[in-house]
N, C-alpha and C positions, 0 to 999 in steps of 0.2 A: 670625418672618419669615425670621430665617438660616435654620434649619431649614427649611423651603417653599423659599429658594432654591438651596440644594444640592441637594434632591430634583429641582427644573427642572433643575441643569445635568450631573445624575447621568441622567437622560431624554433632555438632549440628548445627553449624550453615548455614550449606548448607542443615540440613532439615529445619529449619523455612526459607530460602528465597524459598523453592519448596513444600513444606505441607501446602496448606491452613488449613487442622484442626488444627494448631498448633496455630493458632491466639487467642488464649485462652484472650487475654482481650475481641478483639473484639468482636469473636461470642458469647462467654459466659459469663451473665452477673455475675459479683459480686453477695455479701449477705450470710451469712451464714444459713438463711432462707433456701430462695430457693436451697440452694446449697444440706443442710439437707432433701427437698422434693422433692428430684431429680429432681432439673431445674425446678418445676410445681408452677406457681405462677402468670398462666395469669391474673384469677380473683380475686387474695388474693387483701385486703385492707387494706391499713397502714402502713406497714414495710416500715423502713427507707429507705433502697434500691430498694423499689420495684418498681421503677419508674426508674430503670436501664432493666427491664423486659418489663415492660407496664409502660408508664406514667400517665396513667391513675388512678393509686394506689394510688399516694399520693393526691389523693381531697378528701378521708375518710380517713384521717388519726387528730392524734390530734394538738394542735397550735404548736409545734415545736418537732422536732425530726432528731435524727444524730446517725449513724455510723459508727463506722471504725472497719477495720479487719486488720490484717496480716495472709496470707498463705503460704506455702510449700507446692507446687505440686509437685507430684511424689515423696516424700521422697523416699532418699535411691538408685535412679535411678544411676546409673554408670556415672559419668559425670557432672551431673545436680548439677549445682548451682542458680535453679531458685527458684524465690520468687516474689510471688504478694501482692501489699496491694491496700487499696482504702478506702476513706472517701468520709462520703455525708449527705444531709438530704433537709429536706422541710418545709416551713412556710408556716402558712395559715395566708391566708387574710381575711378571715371569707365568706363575700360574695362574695368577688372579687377574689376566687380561691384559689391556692398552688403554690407556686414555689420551685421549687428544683433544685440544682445543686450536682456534683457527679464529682469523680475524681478516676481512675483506673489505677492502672499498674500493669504490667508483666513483667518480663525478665531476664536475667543473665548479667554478664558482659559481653558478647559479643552480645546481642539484647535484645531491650527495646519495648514495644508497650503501647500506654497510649492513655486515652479518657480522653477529660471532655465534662460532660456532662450538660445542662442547660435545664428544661423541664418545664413546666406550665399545670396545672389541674384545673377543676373545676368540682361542681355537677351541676346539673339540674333534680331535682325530683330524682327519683331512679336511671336517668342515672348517669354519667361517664366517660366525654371526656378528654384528654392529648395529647399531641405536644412535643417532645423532640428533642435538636438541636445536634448533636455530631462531635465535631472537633477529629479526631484520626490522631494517629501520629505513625510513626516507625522509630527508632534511631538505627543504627547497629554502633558498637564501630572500631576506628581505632585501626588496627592492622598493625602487618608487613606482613600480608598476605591480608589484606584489603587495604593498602595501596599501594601495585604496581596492585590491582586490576583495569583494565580499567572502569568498569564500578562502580568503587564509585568515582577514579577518573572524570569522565566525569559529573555524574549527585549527585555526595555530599553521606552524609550519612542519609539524614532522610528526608522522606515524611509524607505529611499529606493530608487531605481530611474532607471534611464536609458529615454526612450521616442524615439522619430524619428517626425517630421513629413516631409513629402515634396509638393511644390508644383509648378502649375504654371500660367502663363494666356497666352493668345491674344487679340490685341488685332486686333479684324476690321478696325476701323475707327476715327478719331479718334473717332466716337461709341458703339460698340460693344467690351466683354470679355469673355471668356469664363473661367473658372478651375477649377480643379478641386484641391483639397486632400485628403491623409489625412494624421489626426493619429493619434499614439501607433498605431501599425501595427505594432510589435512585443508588444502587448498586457503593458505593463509587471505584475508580481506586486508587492502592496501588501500582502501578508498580514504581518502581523507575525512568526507564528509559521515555523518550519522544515517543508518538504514541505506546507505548506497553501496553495491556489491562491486568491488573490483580485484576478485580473486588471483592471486598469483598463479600459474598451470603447475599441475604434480606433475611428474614426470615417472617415468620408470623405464630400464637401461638393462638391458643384458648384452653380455660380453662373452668372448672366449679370450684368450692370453694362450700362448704357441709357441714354447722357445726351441724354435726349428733347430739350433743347434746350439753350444756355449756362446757363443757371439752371434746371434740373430733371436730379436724378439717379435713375432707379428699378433695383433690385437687388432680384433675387430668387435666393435656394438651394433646393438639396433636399439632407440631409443625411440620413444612415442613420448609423446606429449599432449595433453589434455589440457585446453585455455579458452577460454570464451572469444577471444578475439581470433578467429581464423580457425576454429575447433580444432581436431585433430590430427596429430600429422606423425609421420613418421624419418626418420633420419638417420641412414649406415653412417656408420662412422668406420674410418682404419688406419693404422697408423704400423709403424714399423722402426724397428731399431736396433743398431751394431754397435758392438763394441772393438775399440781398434787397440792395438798397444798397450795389453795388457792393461787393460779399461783405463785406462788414461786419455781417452778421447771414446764418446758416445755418439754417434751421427742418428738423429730422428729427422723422421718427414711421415706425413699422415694427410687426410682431408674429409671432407662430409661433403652434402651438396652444396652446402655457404659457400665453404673457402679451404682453401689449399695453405697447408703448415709446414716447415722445417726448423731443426734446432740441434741445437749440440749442447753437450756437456762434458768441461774437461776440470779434470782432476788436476787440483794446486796445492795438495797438501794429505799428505799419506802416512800417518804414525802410527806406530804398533811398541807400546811398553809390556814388559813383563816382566814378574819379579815372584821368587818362587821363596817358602819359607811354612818351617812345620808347625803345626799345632796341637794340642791334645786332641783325641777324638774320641767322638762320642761313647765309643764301646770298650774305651780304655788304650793305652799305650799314645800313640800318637801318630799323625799322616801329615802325607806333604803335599803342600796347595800350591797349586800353578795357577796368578793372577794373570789372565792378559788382556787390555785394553786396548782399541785399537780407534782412532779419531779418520776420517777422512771428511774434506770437505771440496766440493766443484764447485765450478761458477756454471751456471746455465746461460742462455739465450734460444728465444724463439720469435720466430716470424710468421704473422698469419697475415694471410691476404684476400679479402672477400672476393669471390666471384658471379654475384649476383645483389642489386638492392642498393650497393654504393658505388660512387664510383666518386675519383678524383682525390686519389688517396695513395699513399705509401704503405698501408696496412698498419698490422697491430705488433710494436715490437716489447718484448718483452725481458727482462733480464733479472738475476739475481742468486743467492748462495742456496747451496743444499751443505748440512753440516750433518754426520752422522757418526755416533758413537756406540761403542759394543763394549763387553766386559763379557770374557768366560772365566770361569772359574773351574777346573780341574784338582780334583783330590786322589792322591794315591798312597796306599800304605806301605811305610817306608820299613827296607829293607831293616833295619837295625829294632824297630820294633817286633818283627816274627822273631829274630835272633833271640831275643829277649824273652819271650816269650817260650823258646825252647831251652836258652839258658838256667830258667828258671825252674824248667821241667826236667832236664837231663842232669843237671851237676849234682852231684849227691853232697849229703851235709858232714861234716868231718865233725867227726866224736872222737874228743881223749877221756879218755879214761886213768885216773891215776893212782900209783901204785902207793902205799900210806907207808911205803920204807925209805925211800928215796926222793921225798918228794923234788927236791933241788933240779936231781939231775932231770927227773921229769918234767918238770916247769921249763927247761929248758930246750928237752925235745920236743913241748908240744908247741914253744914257742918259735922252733924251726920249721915245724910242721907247717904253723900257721901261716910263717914269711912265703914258704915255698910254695901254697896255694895262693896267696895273694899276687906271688911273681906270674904263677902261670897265666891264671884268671887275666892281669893285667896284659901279658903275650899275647893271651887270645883277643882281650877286647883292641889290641892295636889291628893284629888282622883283620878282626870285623871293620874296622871305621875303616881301613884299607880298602876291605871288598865294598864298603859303603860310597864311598870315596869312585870306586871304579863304576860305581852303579851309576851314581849322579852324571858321571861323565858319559858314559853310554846314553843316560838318561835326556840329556842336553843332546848329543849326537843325533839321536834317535828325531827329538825336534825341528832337528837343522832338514833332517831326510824328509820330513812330514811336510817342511812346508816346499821343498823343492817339489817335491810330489803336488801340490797344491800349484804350482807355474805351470808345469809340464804338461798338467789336466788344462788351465787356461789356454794354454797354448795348441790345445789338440794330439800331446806329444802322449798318449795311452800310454802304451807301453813303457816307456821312460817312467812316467807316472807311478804305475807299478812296480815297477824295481826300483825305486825307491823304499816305496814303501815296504819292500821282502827290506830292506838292508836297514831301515828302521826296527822292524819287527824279530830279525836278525842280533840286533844288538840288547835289545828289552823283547823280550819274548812273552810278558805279561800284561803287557801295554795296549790293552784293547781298542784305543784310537786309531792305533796304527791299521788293523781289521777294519776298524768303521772305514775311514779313508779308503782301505782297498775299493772295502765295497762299493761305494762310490762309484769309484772308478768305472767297476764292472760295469756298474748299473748304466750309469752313461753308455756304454758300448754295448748296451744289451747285453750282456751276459749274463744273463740271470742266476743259473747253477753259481759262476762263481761268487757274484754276488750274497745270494744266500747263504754260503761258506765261509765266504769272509766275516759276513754278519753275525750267524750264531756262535761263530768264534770267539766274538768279541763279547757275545749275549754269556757266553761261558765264563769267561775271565771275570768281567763286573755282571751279575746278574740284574743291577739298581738303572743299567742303562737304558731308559724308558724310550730313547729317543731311535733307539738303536730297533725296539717292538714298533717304534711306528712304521720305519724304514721296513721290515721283512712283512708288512702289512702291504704296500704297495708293491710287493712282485706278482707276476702272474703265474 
C-alpha cells in the first residue's frame, strides 16, 4: 500500500510540474463568494476577497473587513491529499483609498503554490480604480525521488515571481456595475530551470453586477485567458444571489463551463454600539458627535463540482468566516451653542452709575440690581437646558424612526419606510439624515422628483454633505 501511494503522489506530481490548469492558487482566485457565483465577480463591491479578482472592489467596501477560508478540492479524488486556505482583508482610509493585503495557498505534501498579495483602491465619483502587486511562489517537497532528481538538484526546490493585477469598475446606478479586471498581465515565468520559459496566462475579466431588486443580486463575466498550453480561450461565468430574513441567511448558486457552484452565508453575530458626546468645534462654541460602530460577522460554505476533465470526486468544498466592521461618525451643532451665541448678542450689559451722596444706599440698589439679573439669567438658562434636554430626546426618537425606516426599506415595506422617516423629520426638522434616507427610498422606487427634493433638502440644511452631491449626480 506505501508503495501504490507514492507511485499516486509521484503521478501527481508530474501533473502539477506539466498541467498548467492545475495552478489552482494562481489562476484561480480564492473567496467563497465568488467561488459560489461561479468565478463571476468582476463588478461585485465589497467582499472581503474581492480584490483577489479585481482590486478595484475593495474602495466600496466598509472601514474594515477580513476573511478566511479553509477548502478541499476535489474531495474523495484517488490520491489527493490536497487542501487550500487563504486569509485577507482591506482598510479604508476614508478619502485616501483601501488597502488590502491577502494571502493564498494550495497543495499536498508534495507541492505547495502561495501568493501574497498587497493591492490599493480608491473611488473617484462613481468610478473605481485598483493596483494589486503579487509575489507567487512554488515549493515542491524533497523526496527520495526528488532528490537524485537533476533538475532540483541543479536549480533548488522553489520559485517565485512578481505578477500585476490592474482594476477597474463603473457604478451606473445604485443598482447597476460594471468592472473590468486583468490579472498577472506581466505574464510571470514559473520555470524552475535558467533560460526556460513557462509563463503563467494573464487573464482579463469583464463583469456586470444587477441588483434586480433589494434581495436578488445577478453577476455575470466573460473572462479570456492567454497561456501557451491550450492558447486562448474564453469562459461565461454567472452566478446569482438572495438575501432571506433580513440578511440573516444568503443563498448563492453560480457555474461557467468547468463546473456548477452553490453556497450560503448566514449571519451569527450582529452588533451595532453608539455613544454620543460633545466637543469643541472647530469654528468655536461646540457640536455634538454621534459615534456608531457596527461588527457583523457570517460563516460561509461553498460547493463546486466539476463537470468536465475530472471525475470520481465529491467536488470542492469550501468553508470559513467573513468579519466586517464600520464606524460613522455624525456631527451636529448643538442646540445650547446657537442659544449662546444669541445670548451673547441680545442681553444688554447693566450699567450703575452712582450717586457721590448716598453712596450706601446705592451700593445697595446696585447690589440688588445685580442679584436680580443674575436670578433671571439663571431662569432662563434652566429653560434652555430644558428645551435642550427636549431636543436630545426628540433627538434619540428621531434615531429610533431612521432605523425602523432602514427594516421597512429591507423589507420592501416603501411606504412604511417613508412615514417613518416624515415622523423623524417631524420631531428634528434640521436633521438632514432624515432627507438623505427619504431619498433613498424614492430612489429605489424610482421616484425621482421625490428623490431629488428630498435630497437638496438635506444639501440645504448641511451644505458639507458631499455624499449627499454624489447621490443627486445619479438621477436622470
Amino acid at each position: 500500500m506505501r508503495r501504490r501511494n507514492n507511485t499516486l503522489h509521484l503521478a501527481l506530481l508530474w501533473l502539477l510540474l506539466t498541467a498548467q490548469p492545475l495552478q489552482a492558487a494562481f489562476v484561480h482566485a480564492p473567496g467563497k463568494r465568488v467561488g459560489a457565483l461561479g468565478g463571476s465577480g468582476a463588478a461585485d463591491r465589497g467582499d472581503p476577497f474581492g480584490f483577489f479578482l479585481n482590486p478595484a472592489s475593495a474602495a466600496w467596501g466598509v472601514a474594515t473587513a477580513f476573511e478566511t477560508e479553509v477548502g478541499k478540492p476535489y474531495w474523495g479524488l484517488e490520491g489527493d491529499n490536497l487542501l487550500r486556505n487563504a486569509l485577507g482583508g482591506y482598510y479604508s482610509f476614508s478619502n485616501w483609498g483601501t488597502a488590502a493585503v491577502g494571502y493564498d495557498q494550495f497543495g499536498s505534501d508534495l507541492y505547495r503554490e502561495y501568493r501574497a498579495l498587497a493591492a490599493y483602491a480608491n473611488r473617484f465619483g462613481p468610478f473605481a480604480a485598483g493596483v494589486g502587486i503579487n509575489v507567487l511562489g512554488r515549493t515542491y517537497e524533497q523526496t527520495p525521488y526528488t532528490a537524485v532528481d537533476p533538475l532540483f538538484q541543479q536549480y533548488g526546490y522553489t520559485k517565485n515571481s512578481v505578477a500585476v493585477d490592474l482594476g477597474v469598475q463603473y457604478r451606473v446606478d445604485e443598482r447597476i456595475t460594471l468592472g473590468l479586471a486583468g490579472r498577472r498581465l506581466n505574464r510571470p515565468n514559473q520555470a524552475l530551470e535558467d533560460g526556460v520559459s513557462d509563463p503563467l496566462p494573464a487573464e482579463v475579466q469583464a463583469g456586470v453586477g444587477w441588483r434586480m431588486t433589494d434581495r436578488l443580486l445577478l453577476v455575470g463575466d466573460l473572462e479570456w485567458r492567454d497561456r501557451d498550453i491550450g492558447g486562448t480561450d474564453l469562459t461565461p461565468r454567472v452566478g446569482l444571489e438572495g438575501v432571506l430574513f433580513r440578511d440573516l441567511l444568503r443563498l448563492r448558486a453560480g457555474g461557467n463551463r468547468d463546473e456548477i457552484a452553490a453556497g450560503l452565508s448566514v449571519r451569527i453575530f450582529d452588533g451595532d454600539y453608539s455613544r454620543s458626546y460633545t466637543r469643541p468645534a472647530s469654528g468655536g462654541g461646540t457640536e455634538k458627535v454621534e459615534d456608531r460602530k457596527t461588527l457583523r460577522i457570517r460563516f460561509g460554505y461553498t460547493f463546486r463540482y466539476p463537470i468536465g476533465g475530472i471525475a470520481g470526486t465529491a467536488g470542492t468544498h469550501t468553508a470559513g468566516i467573513d468579519i466586517f466592521f464600520d464606524r460613522q461618525l455624525s456631527r451636529t451643532e448643538t442646540e445650547i451653542q446657537i442659544q449662546q451665541r444669541d445670548r451673547d448678542r441680545d442681553i444688554p450689559k447693566v450699567v450703575i452709575q452712582h450717586d457721590t451722596v448716598t453712596v450706601v444706599q446705592q451700593e445697595f440698589v446696585e447690589t440688588m440690581v445685580e442679584d436680580t439679573t443674575r436670578i433671571n439669567a439663571l431662569r432662563q438658562e434652566i429653560r434652555r437646558l430644558k428645551d435642550d434636554l427636549q431636543m436630545v430626546n426628540n433627538f434619540n426618537d428621531a434615531l429610533k424612526h431612521l432605523e425602523q425606516a432602514q427594516i421597512y426599506f429591507f423589507d420592501g415595506r416603501y411606504d412604511e419606510a417613508i412615514e417613518q422617516c416624515r415622523l423623524a423629520i417631524r420631531l428634528v426638522p434640521t436633521m438632514s439624515y432624515g432627507y438623505v434616507r427619504m431619498g433613498s427610498i424614492y430612489y429605489a422606487q424610482k421616484k425621482y422628483a421625490e428623490a431629488r427634493e428630498a435630497w437638496e433638502t438635506a444639501l440645504e440644511l448641511d451644505p458639507t454633505y458631499d455624499q449627499v452631491k454624489e447621490y443627486l449626480k445619479l438621477l436622470p
